[in-house]
C-alpha positions in Angstrom: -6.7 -24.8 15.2 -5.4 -21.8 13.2 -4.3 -22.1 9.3 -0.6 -21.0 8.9 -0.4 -17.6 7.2 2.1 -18.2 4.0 5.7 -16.0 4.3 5.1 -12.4 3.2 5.4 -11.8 -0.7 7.8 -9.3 -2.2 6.0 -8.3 -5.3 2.6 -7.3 -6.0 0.4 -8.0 -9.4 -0.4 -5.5 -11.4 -4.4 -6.3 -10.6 -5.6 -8.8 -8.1 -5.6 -12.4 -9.2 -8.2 -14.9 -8.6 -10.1 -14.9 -5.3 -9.0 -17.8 -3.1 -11.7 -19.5 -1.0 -10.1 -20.4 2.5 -10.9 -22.3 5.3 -12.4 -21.2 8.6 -8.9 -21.7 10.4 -7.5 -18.8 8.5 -10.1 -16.9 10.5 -7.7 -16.9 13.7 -4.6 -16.7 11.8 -5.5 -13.2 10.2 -5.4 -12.3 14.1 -2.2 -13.7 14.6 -0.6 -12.2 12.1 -2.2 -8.5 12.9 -0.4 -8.8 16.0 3.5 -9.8 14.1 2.9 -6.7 12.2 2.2 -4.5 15.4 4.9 -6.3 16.7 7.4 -5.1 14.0 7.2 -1.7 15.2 4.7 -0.6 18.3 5.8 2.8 19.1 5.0 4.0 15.5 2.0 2.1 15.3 0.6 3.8 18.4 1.6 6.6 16.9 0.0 6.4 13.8 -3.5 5.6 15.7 -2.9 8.6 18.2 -2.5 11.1 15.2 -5.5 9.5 13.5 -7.6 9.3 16.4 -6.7 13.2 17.0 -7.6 13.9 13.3 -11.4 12.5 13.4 -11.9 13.5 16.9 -11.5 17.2 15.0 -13.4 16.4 11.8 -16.6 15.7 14.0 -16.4 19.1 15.6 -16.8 20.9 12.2 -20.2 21.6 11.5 -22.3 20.2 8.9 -19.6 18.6 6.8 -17.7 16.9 9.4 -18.8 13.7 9.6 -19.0 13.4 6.0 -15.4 14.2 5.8 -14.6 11.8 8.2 -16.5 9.1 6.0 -14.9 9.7 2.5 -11.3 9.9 3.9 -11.3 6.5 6.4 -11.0 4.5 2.9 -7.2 7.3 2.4 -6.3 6.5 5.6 -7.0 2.9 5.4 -5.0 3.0 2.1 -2.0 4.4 3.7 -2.1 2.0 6.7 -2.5 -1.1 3.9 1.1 0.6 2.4 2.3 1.0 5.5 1.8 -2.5 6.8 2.9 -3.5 2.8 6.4 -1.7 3.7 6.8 -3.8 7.0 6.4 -6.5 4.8 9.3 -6.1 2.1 11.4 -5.3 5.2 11.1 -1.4 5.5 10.5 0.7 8.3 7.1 2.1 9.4 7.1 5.6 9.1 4.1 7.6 10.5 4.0 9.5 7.2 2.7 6.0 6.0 -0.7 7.3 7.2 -1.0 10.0 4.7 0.2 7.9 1.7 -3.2 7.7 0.3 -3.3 11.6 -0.6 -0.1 10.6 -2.9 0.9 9.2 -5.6 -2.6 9.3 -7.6 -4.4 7.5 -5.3 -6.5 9.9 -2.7 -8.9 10.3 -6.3 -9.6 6.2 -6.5 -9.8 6.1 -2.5 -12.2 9.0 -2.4 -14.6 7.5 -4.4 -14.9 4.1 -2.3 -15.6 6.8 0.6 -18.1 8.6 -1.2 -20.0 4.9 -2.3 -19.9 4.1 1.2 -21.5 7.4 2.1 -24.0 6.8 -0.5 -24.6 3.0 0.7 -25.0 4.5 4.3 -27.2 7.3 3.5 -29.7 4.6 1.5 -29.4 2.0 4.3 -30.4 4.8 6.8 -33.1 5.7 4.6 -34.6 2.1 4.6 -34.1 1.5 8.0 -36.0 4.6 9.0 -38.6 3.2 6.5 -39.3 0.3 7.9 -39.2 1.5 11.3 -41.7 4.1 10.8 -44.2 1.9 9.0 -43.7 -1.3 11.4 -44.3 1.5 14.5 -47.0 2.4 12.9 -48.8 -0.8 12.2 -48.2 -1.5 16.0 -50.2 2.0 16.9 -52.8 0.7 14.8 -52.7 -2.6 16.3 -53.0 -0.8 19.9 -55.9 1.6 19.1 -58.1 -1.6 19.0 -57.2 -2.8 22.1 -58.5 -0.1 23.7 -61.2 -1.6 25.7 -58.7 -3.5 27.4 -55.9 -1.8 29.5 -53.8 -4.9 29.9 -53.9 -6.3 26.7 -52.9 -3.7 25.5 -50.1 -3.2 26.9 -48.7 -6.3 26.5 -49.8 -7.1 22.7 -48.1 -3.3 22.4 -45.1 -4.0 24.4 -44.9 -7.7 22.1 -45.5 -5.4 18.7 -43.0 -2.4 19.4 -40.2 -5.4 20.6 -40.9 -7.7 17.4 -40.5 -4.2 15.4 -37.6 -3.1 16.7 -36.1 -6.5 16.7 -36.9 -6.7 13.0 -35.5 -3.0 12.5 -31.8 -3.9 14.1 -31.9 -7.0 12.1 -32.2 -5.1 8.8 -29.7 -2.2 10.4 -27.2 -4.8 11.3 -27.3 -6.7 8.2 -27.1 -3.6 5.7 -23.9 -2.9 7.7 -22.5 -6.1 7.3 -23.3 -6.5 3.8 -21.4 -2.7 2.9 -18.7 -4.0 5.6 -18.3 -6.7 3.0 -17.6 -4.1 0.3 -15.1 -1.9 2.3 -12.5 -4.3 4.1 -10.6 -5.3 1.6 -11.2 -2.1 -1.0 -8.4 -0.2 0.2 -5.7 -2.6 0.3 -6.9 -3.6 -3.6 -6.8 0.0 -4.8 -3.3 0.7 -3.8 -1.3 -2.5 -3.4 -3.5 -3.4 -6.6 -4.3 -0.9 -8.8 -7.5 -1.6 -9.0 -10.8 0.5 -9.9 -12.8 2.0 -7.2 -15.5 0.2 -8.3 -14.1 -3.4 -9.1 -12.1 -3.3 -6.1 -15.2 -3.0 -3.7 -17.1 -5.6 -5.9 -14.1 -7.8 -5.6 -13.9 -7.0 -1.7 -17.4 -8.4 -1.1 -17.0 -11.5 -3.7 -13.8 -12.2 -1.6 -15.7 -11.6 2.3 -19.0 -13.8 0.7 -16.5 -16.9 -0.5 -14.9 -16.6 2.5 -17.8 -16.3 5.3 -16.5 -19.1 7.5 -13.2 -17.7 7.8 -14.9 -14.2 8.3 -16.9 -15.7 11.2 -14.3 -16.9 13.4 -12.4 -13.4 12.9 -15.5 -11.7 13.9 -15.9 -14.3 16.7 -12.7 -13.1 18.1 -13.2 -9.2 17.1 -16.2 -9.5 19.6 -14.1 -10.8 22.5 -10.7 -8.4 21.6 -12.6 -5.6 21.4 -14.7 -6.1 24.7 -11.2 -6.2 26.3 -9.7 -3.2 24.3 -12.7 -1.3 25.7 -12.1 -2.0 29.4 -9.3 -0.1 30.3 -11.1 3.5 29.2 -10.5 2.5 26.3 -6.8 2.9 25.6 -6.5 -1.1 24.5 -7.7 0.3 21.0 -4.3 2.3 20.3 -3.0 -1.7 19.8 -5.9 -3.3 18.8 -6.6 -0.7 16.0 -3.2 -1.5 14.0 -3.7 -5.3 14.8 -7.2 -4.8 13.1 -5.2 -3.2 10.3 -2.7 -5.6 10.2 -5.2 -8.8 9.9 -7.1 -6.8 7.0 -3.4 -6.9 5.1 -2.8 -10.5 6.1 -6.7 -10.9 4.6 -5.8 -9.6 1.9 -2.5 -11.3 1.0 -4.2 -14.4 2.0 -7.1 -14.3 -0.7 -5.6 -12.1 -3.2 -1.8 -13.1 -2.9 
């Protein structure tokens, strides 16, 4: 059964307060709150997702620095979304300038830097992934050159060595993810609804996803099954699932920090 979400709040702190630890329940309640605030205003919200969608798809096709671009300015678009959805919630119209709200007002500087720490985070993870995976391949060509007398076993100790390894590999791909996941969801939201740090506010993001890992289950539990859905119809369930997505990271937020 799903925790109620508490009624919106019409003032923000100055910083974010003490991190609340919730229960699992609130898990689903996040989602059903995403979907009241895509509810407040659809056409906008799809929108917003069609002009951001448009905006990556051409970042990708510059050369070289594209998809760097793209990664250091999700965390300004995220900001404006998280003001955006904030607006809904003192009872103001969505406006698609919402979505470029982050390059105002002193913040695209603060929001720029949790992009470029998440570029770094995913530049090191890829490194140590790529690690690992070249030294556990190459303990299993070792471990195959002295099977060589015979053809069967060794084939099927290599097959057994190259599956444990790359087992092991998405384990440690999957986990880094999760772990600078932790560090992003919330970041935005706490650098302009809070004022916080750069810095502080992704160190309070993952403090707030690791108190809170039951709670971040069951939303990921559902995630899995919404998105799987969203996919299906060549994909065009993501222009609503997206803004729910961004409206449950708000009602995370609000919810913990609030």
């Amino acid at each position: 059964m799903s925790t109620p979400v508490p009624p919106y709040s019409t003032s923000v702190p100055p910083s974010a307060p003490a991190i609340r630890r919730l229960s699992a329940g609130y898990g689903g309640s996040w989602w059903a709150e995403g979907w009241r605030v895509f509810a407040a205003s659809p056409g906008v919200w799809i929108a917003i997702m069609l002009i951001l969608l448009v905006l990556m798809f051409l970042l990708v096709l510059v050369p070289f620095v594209g998809g760097i671009a793209q990664t250091l300015l999700l965390p300004v678009f995220a900001g404006g979304v998280m003001l955006g959805c904030h607006a809904l919630a003192r009872g103001e119209p969505l406006r698609v300038s919402h979505a470029f709200d982050g390059f105002t007002h002193g913040r695209f500087g603060p929001l720029l830097i949790v992009g470029l720490v998440m570029l770094a985070a995913g530049f090191v993870l890829g490194i140590v992934v790529l690690g690992v995976a070249f030294a556990l391949l190459g303990l299993a060509g070792l471990s195959s050159l002295s099977a060589l007398g015979d053809v069967q076993s060794l084939s099927l100790s290599a097959l057994a060595s190259l599956g444990m390894s790359f087992a092991l590999v998405i384990l440690i791909a999957l986990v880094g993810g999760a772990l600078i996941g932790m560090a992003f969801w919330f970041a935005p939201a706490l650098v302009v609804l809070n004022g916080e740090e750069p810095v502080a506010a992704m160190r309070k993001s993952f403090v707030a996803s690791w108190r809170n890992v039951p709670a971040m289950l069951v939303y990921g539990l559902i995630y899995l099954a919404l998105a799987l859905l969203a996919s299906l119809p060549l994909g065009l369930g993501w222009l609503v699932l997206a803004p729910v997505i961004a409206g449950t990271c708000y009602a995370g937020w609000r919810t913990i920090f609030t």
